[in-house]
GUMIKOL-559187 format. One record per residue (C-alpha): residue in three letters; x negated, y, z. Coordinates in steps of 0.02 Angstrom, whole numbers, plus 32768, in hexadecimal, padded with zeros to 4 digits. Example, Ala and Ser with C-alpha at 12.3 -4.5 7.8 and 13.67 -1.06 7.14 Angstrom:
// residues 2
ala7D997F1F8186
ser7D547FCB8165
***
This chain:
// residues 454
unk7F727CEC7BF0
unk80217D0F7B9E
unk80747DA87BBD
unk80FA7DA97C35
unk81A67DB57BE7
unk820A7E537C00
unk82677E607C90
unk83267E7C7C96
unk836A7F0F7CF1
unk83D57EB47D75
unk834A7E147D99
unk83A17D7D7DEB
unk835D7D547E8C
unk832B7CA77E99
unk839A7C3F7F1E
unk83147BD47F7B
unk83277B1D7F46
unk82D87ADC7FEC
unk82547AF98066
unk81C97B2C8006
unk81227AE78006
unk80AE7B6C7FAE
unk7FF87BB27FAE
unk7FED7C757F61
unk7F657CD47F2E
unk7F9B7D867F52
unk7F337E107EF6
unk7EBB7E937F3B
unk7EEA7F0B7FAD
unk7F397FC07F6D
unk7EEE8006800D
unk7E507FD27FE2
unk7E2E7FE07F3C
unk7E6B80967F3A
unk7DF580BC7FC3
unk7D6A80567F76
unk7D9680C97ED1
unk7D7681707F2F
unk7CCF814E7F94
unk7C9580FE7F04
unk7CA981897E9C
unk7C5C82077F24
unk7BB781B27F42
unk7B1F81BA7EF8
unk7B2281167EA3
unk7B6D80A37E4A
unk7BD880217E97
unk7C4A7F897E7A
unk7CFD7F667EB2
unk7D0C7EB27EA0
unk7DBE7E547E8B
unk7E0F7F007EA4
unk7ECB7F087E81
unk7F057F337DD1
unk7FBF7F827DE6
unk8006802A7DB4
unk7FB780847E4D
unk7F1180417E53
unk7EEE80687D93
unk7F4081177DA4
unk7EB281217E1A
unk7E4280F67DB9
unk7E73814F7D26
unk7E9681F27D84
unk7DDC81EB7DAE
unk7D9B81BE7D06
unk7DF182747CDE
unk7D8F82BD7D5C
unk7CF882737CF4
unk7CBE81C37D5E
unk7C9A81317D0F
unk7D03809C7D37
unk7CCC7FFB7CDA
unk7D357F5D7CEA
unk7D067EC87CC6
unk7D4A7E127CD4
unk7D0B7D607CCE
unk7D717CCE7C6E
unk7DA87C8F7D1C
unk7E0E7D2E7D47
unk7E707D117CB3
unk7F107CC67D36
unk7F907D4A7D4D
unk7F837DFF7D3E
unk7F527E4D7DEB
unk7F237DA17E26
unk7E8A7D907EA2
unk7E077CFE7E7E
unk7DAC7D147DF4
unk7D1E7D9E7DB9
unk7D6F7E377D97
unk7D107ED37DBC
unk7D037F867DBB
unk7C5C7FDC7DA3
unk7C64808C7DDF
unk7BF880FF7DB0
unk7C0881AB7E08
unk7BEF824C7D93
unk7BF683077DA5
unk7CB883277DC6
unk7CEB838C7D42
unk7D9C83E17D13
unk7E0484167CB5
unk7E6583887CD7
unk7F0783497CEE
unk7F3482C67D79
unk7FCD82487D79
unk7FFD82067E0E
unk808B81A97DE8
unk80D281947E9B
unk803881677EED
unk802981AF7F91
unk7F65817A7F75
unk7F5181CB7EF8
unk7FB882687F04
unk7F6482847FC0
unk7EB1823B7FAE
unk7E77828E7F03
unk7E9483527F38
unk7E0C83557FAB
unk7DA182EB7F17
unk7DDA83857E9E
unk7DB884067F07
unk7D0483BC7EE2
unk7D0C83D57E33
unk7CD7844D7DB9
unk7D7F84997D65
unk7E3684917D82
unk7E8483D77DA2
unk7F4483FB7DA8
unk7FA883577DFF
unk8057832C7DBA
unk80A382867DCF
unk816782347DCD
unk81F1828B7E01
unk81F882437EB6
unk814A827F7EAB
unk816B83247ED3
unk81DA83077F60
unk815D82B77FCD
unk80FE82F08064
unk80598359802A
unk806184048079
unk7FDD83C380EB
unk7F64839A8080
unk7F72843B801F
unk7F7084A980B0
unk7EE0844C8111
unk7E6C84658063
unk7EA8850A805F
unk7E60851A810E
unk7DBE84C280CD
unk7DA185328047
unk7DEA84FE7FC2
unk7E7785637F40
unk7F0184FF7F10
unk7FA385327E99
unk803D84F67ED7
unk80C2858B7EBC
unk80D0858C7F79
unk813784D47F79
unk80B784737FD3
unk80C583ED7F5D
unk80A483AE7EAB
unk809183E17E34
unk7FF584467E63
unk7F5084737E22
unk7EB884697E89
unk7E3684F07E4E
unk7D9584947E46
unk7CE984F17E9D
unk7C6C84737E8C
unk7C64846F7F3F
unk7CD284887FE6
unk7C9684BD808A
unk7CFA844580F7
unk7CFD845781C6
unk7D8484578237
unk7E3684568210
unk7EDF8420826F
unk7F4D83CB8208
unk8003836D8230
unk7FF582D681E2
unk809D827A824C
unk80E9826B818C
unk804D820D8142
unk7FAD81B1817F
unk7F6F81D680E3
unk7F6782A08106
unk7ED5825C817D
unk7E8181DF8109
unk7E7C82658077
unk7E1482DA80D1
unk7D9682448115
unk7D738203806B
unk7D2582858029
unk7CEF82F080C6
unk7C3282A080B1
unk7C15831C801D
unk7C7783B3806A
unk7BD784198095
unk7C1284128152
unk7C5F837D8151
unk7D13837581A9
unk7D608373824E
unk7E178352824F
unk7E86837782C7
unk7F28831E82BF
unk7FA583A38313
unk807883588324
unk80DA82B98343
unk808A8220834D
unk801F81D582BC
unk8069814A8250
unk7FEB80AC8205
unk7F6680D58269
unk7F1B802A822D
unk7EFC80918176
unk7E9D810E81DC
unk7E2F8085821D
unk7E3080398175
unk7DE580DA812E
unk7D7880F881B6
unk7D22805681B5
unk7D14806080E7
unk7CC181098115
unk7C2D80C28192
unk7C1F802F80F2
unk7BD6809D808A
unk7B6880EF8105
unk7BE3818B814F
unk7BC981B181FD
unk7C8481D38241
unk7CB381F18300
unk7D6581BD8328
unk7DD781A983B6
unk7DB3810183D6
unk7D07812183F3
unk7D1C81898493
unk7D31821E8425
unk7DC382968441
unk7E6C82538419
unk7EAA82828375
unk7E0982CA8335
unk7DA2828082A8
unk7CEA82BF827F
unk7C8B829A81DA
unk7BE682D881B7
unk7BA3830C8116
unk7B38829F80CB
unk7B228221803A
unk7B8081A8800E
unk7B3D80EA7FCA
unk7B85807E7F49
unk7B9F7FD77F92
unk7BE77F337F4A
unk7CA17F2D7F8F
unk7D067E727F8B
unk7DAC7EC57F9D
unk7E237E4A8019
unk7ECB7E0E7FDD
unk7F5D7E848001
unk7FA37E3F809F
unk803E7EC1809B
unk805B7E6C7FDB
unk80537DC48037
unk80EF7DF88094
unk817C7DB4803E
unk810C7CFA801C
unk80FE7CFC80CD
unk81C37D1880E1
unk81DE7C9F8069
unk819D7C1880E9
unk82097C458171
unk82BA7C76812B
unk82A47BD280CF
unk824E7B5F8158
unk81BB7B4180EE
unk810E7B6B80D1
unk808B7BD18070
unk7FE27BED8083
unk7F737C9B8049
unk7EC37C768022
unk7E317CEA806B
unk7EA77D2C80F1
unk7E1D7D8B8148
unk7DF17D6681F8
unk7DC37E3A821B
unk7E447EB681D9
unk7E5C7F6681EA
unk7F007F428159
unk7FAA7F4E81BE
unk7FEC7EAB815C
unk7F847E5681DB
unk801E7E6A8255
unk808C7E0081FB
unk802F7D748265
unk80697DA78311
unk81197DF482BE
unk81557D5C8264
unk811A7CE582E0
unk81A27D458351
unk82117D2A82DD
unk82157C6282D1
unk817A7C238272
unk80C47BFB8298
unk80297C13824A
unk7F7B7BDC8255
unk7EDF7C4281F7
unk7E507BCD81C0
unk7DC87BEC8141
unk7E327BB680AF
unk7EB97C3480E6
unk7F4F7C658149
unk7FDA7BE1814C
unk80937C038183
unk81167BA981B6
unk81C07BAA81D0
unk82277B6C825F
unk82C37B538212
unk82F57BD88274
unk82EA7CA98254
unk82E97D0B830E
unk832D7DC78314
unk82987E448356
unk827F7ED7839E
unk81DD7F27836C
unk818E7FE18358
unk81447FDA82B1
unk80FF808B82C8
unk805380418284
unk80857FDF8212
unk811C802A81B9
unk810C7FE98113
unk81307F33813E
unk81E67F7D8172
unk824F7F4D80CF
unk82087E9D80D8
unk82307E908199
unk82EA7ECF8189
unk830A7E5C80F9
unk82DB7DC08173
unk83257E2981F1
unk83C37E208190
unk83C87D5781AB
unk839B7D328251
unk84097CE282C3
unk83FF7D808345
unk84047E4F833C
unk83467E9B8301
unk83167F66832C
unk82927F9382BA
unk8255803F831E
unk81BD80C5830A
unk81E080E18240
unk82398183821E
unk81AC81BA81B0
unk81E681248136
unk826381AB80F6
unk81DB8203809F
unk81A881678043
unk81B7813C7F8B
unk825E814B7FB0
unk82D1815D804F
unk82A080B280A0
unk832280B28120
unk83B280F980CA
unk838580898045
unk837F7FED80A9
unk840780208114
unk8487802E8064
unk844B7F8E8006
unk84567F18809B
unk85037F5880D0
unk85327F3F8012
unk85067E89800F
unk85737E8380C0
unk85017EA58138
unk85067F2281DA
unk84867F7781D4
unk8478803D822D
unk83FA80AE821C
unk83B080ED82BC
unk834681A582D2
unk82A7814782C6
unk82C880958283
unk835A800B8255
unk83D27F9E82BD
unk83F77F088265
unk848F7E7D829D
unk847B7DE58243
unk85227DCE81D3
unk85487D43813E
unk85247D9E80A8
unk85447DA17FF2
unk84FE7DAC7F40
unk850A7E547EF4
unk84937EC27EA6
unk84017F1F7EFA
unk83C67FB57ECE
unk83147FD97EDE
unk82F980997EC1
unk825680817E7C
unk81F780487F2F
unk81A07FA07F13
unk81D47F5F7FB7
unk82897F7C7FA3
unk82787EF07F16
unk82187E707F7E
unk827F7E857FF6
unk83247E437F8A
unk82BB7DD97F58
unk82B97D8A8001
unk83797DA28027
unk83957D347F86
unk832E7CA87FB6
unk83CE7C85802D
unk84587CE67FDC
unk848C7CC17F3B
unk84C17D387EAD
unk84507DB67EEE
unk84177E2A7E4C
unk837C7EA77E6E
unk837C7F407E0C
unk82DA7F6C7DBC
unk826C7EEF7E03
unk81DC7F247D85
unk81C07FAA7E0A
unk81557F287E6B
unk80C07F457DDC
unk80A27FEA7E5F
unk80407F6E7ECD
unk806E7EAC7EAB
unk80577E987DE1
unk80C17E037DA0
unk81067DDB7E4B
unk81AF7DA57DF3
unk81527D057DAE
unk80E67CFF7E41
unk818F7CE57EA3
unk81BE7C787E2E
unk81247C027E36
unk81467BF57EF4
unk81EA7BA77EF2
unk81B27B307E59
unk80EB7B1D7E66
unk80E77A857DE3
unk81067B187D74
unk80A17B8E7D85
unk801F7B497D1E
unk80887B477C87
unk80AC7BFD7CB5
unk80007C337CC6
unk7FBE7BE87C12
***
């Protein structure tokens, strides 16, 4: 494989020649490969993440753990020598779990995996693992986390802010239990404490205490992940209490994990197909889910296409025509930026509702959204808890991106229809979506992409 060229700060949009007529093989799942990481790495032995993603958050993962003394092996057949990140092929990770071991020094990047779901793993450890990451790092929600360890047993360094950077003083152990927590800012508050509750010596039982929860779907995700590797967890939907998880202590195995494709990554593919009339197909869309991409199904359906899941895949297609919607996307927030971006060229108003915690994202979703669409033309007001988008003719212009992955695929989109649109530091995609510039590319021009791919 050649090495992708460097990309250029301001990245031209491609202008959609025609309805296109594409099949995409979208990488493995962030969601899953991060939580694949962390059980792996708790049980009691080895295990293999097959066709997990590679992209800055996934290998800060799994380099944060190596520091914390596991062994991650990768390996990688000639066939997965396609694009970086791609799925197909035989890349693997071998984990082998260890003794967790500081001193150590964590970077999260801006990984809300990472920063949220590797405390609880440290708290494990033997020695001091201090966390520091980017900037916008430090301004995002993890008081929670902090305070419900605290609560657990554990002794963690964070000058009082309740955020990074922090150090998390290692016992070898933790005793675990019950503990409330308000997890209304982040899912993954919850999810952290489940992963590694089966070696807390009393397990867990969280208690989710405030405003509504957003993603549950990741809870399930993690849940479900959990029971794979032989946890015993009692949730709400099993006739327990609401908003109460249980986890008992116990061992964990290493199992053989086929990570799925990243249906949230398949997003702006999918969009492709229906602000352009077209089609595209994902291969190994599965059938069972618990990833909240799966939604884009009933939500873009709504919105003027049509799909139709077989064994080879999902296939979309376009009408022609793009539909406003109104929709609560409470569960499924991070598919917003892609939804307002089709939203943006509909032929009737869309309220996006149920995401006000999207302002603690990589960046301030909303706000962010709200600025760039108006600046291409659009009208576009931000709500308390969501968006309300009228459709208006819009126009090429740069848009910024401020450093959140989906900001960039969703310009992306816009510029399939408007022309001159420029996307500021579209190299942020790597986060979860390595080389999706020429993946885009390949789409609209698939006699190609083998010439790119050499």
């Amino acid at each position: 494989m050649t090495e992708s060229p460097a990309l250029p700060a301001l990245w031209p949009a491609p202008l959609a020649p025609g309805a296109v007529d594409a099949t995409v093989t979208v990488p493995g799942s962030k969601s899953v490969t991060n939580r694949g990481l962390v059980l792996a790495a708790l049980s009691s032995e080895p295990g293999w993440l097959r066709r997990p993603l590679r992209s800055r958050d996934t290998l800060l993962m799994a380099e944060a753990l190596r520091t914390m003394g596991v062994g991650i092996e990768e390996t990688a057949s000639s066939s997965s020598a396609g694009a970086v990140g791609q799925a197909g092929g035989g890349e693997a990770w071998r984990v082998i779990p260890a003794g967790l071991h500081g001193p150590a020094t964590v970077d999260v990047g801006n990984a809300g995996t990472v920063m949220r779901f590797l405390p609880p793993v440290a708290a494990l450890a033997d020695g001091p693992i201090r966390f520091d990451g980017d900037p916008r790092s430090y301004e995002r929600p993890l008081g929670g986390v902090i305070e419900a360890l605290r609560a657990l047993g554990a002794r963690i360094d964070d000058d009082g802010r309740g955020s990074l950077p922090m150090t998390v003083h290692g016992g070898g152990a933790l005793d675990g239990g019950p503990v409330e927590i308000d997890a209304s800012s982040s899912s993954q508050f919850v999810s952290a404490l489940l992963l590694s509750a089966p070696r807390f010596n009393q397990g867990v039982e969280v208690r989710h205490v405030g405003a509504a929860l957003p993603s549950m779907p990741h809870i399930r995700m993690t849940v479900d992940m959990l029971r794979s590797v032989g946890a015993q967890v009692d949730t709400p939907e099993a006739g327990g209490e609401p908003n109460v998880w249980r986890v008992t202590p116990g061992a964990l195995l290493g199992r053989d994990l086929i990570v799925e494709p990243d249906l949230s990554n398949a997003q702006p593919f999918l969009a492709a197909a229906l602000v352009t009339g077209g089609k595209v197909t994902i291969p190994d869309w599965p059938e069972h889910t618990t990833q909240p991409g799966d939604a884009l199904r009933e939500i873009f359906t709504t919105m003027g296409g049509s799909c139709e899941l077989t064994d080879q895949g999902l296939t979309f297609t376009g009408s022609g025509r793009i539909h406003g919607i109104d929709v609560d996307l409470g569960e499924v927030g991070e598919l917003t930026p892609g939804i307002a971006a089709v939203a943006a060229l509909a032929d009737s108003p869309s309220t996006l509702r149920g995401v006000a915690h999207l302002r603690l994202h990589e960046t301030d979703r909303l706000a962010a959204l709200t600025k760039e669409l108006n600046e291409l033309g659009g009208d576009v007001t931000e709500t308390a808890d969501g968006l309300h988008i009228r459709p208006r003719a819009l126009h090429g212009g740069v848009f910024h991106t401020y450093d959140d992955h989906r900001l960039a695929t969703a310009a992306a989109i816009i510029g399939l229809a408007v022309e001159g649109v420029e996307v500021e530091n579209v190299a942020t995609t790597g986060k979860t979506l390595p080389d999706f510039p020429a993946m885009w590319t390949d789409m609209l021009d698939p006699a190609a992409a083998p010439a790119r791919r050499v």
